[in-house]
C-alpha positions in Angstrom: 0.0 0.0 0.0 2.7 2.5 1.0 4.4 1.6 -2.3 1.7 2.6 -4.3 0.8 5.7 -2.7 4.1 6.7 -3.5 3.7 5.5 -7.0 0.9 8.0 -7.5 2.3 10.7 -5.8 5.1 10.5 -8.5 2.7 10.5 -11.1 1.0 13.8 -10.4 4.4 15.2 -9.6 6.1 14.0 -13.2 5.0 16.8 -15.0 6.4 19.4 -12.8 9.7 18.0 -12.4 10.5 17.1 -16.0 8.7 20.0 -17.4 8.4 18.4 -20.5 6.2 15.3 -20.4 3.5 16.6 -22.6 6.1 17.2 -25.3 7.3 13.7 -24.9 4.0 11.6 -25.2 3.0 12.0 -29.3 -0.7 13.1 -28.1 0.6 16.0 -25.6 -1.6 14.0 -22.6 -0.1 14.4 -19.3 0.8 11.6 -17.2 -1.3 12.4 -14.2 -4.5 12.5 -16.7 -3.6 9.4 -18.4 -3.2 7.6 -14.9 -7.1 7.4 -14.4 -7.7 4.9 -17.6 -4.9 3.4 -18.6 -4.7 0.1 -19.2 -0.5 -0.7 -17.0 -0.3 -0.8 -13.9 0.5 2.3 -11.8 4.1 1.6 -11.6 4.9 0.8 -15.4 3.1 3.8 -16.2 5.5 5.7 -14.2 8.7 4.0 -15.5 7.3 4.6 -19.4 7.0 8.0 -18.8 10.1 8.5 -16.7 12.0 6.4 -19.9 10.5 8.4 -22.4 12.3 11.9 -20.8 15.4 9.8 -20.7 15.6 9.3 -24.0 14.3 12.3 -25.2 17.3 13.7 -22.9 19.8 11.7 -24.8 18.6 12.2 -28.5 18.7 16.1 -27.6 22.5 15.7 -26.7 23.4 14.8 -30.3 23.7 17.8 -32.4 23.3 15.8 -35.7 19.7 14.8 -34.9 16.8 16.6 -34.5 14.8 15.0 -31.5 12.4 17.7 -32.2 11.2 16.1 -34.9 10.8 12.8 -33.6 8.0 11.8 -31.0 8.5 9.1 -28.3 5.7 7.0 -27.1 6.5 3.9 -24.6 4.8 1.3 -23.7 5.8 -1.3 -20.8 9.1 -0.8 -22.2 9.5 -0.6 -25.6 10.4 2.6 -27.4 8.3 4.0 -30.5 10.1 5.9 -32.8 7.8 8.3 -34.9 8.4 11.3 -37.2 10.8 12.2 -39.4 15.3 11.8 -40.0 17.6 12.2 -42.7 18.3 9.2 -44.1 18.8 5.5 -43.2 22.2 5.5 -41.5 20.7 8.3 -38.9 17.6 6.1 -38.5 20.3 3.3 -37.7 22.0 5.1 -35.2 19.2 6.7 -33.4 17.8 2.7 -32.6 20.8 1.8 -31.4 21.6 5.0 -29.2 18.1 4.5 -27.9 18.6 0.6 -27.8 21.4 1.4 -25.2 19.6 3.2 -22.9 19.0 1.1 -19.5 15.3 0.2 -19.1 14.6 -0.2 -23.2 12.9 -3.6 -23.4 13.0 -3.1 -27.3 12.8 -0.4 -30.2 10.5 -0.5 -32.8 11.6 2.7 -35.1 8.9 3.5 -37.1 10.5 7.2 -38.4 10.3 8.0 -41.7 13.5 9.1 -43.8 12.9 12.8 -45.4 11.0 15.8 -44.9 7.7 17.6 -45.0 6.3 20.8 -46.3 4.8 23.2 -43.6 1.2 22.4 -45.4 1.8 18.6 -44.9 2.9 19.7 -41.4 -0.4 21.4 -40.8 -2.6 18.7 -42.4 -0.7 15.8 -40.0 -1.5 17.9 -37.1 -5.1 18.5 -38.3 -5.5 15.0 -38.8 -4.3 14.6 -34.9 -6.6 16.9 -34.3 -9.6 15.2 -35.8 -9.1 11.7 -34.8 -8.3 12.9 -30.8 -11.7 14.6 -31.1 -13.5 12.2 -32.4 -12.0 9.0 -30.1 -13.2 11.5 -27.1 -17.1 11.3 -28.2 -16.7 7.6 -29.1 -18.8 5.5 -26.6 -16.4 2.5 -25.2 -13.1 4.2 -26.3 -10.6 5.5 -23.6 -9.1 7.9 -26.1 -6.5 8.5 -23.2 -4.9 5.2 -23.6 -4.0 5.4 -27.1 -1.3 8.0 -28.7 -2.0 9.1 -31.9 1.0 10.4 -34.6 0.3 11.9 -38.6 3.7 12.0 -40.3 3.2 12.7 -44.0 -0.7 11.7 -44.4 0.5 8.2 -42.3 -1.5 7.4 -39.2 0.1 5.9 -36.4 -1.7 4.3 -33.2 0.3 3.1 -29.9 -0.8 2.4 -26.7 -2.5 -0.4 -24.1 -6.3 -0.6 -24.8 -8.8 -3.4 -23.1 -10.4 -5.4 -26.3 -10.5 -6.2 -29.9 -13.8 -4.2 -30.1 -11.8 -1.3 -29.0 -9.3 -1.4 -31.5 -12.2 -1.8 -34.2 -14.1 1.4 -32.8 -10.9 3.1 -32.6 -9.9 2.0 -36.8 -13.4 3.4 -37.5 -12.7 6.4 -36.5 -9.4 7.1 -38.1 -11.5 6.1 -41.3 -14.3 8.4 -40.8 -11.8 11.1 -39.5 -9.1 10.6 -43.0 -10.2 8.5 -45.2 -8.2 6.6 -47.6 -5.2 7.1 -44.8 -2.5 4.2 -44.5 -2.8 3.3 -40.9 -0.2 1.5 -39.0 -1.1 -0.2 -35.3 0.9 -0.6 -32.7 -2.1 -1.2 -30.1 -1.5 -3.5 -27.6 -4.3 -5.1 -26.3 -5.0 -6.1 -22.1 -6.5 -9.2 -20.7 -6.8 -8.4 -17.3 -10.5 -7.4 -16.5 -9.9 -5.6 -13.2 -9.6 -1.8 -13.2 -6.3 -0.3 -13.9 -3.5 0.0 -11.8 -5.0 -2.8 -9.1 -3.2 -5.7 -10.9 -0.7 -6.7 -13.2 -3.1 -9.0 -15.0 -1.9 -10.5 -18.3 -1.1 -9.2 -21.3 -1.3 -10.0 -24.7 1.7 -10.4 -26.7 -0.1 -8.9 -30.1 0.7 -5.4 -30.8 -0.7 -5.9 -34.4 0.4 -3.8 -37.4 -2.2 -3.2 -39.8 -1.6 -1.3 -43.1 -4.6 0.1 -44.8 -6.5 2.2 -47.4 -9.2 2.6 -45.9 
């Protein structure tokens, strides 16, 4: 009990002592908010975010990559790489600096090699925009619990959600929000049915990539 009171106290104080979580996380949702439906337990939760500024940290030390253009999601562990670099050797060195970095269970680098315009900037962020919005009104989605990234028209989706169902409701509304968009999943799906944070439960191995036209 004491050791998760602590746990939670560390949660709501994150944000204040990093100053930069909501840059980390690709959907800009604070830690303490995300606390109340995600799908880990409290203390993973912590260590994902805590990981996340760590290798934010690191990347930013390198003067030949611009972390600023890449966004870092975690889940129980393992590092998503999403955004934009230079070219393939820089997309090979950034997994394996990350790779090195104590805590990284695994790195799945998703970054795309090039650029964009500042209009395909504004439409990826619009299309953020849109589907955040419209998981929020969806009945049976905790849009909390799942991080969503636009680089260059692509739509990517990471996070811990509870069921299949979910991850249909949530694919529907990336279709009705851009249609015709290539979507690629990263969702990783629970199997514990007791609220979060009150057990470790077991989890499902999938984290299923699905590549589509709508």
């Amino acid at each position: 009990m004491k050791r998760q009171i602590i746990l939670w106290a560390l949660l709501l104080l994150l944000p204040v002592m990093t100053g930069c979580v909501a840059a980390v996380v690709g959907t800009g949702v604070a830690v303490g908010y995300g606390a109340v439906t995600d799908e880990r337990p409290v203390g993973k939760l912590v260590d994902d975010k805590a990981l996340a500024v760590q290798i934010r940290t690191k990347l930013t030390s390198y003067s030949d990559i611009a972390a600023r253009r890449i966004t870092i999601d975690v889940v129980e562990g393992t590092v998503y790489l999403l955004g934009l670099t230079d070219s393939a050797e820089k997309k090979q060195a950034i997994t394996r600096i990350v790779g090195d970095i104590k805590g990284v269970l695994g790195v799945d680098n998703l970054l795309i090699i090039g650029s964009r315009s500042t209009g395909e900037y504004l439409s990826d962020k619009t299309n953020e925009a849109n589907i955040k919005g419209a998981m929020a009104g969806t009945p049976h989605v905790r849009s909390l619990n799942v991080y969503v990234t636009s680089v260059k028209g692509v739509i990517f989706l990471v996070g811990k959600i509870r069921t299949e169902e979910e991850r249909r409701l949530v694919h529907q509304v990336v279709k009705d929000a851009v249609p015709n968009a290539q979507v690629v999943d990263r969702i990783r799906i629970s199997q514990n049915p007791n609220p979060p944070g009150t057990s470790e439960g077991t989890d499902s191995a999938s984290a299923k990539q699905l590549d589509s036209t709508g």
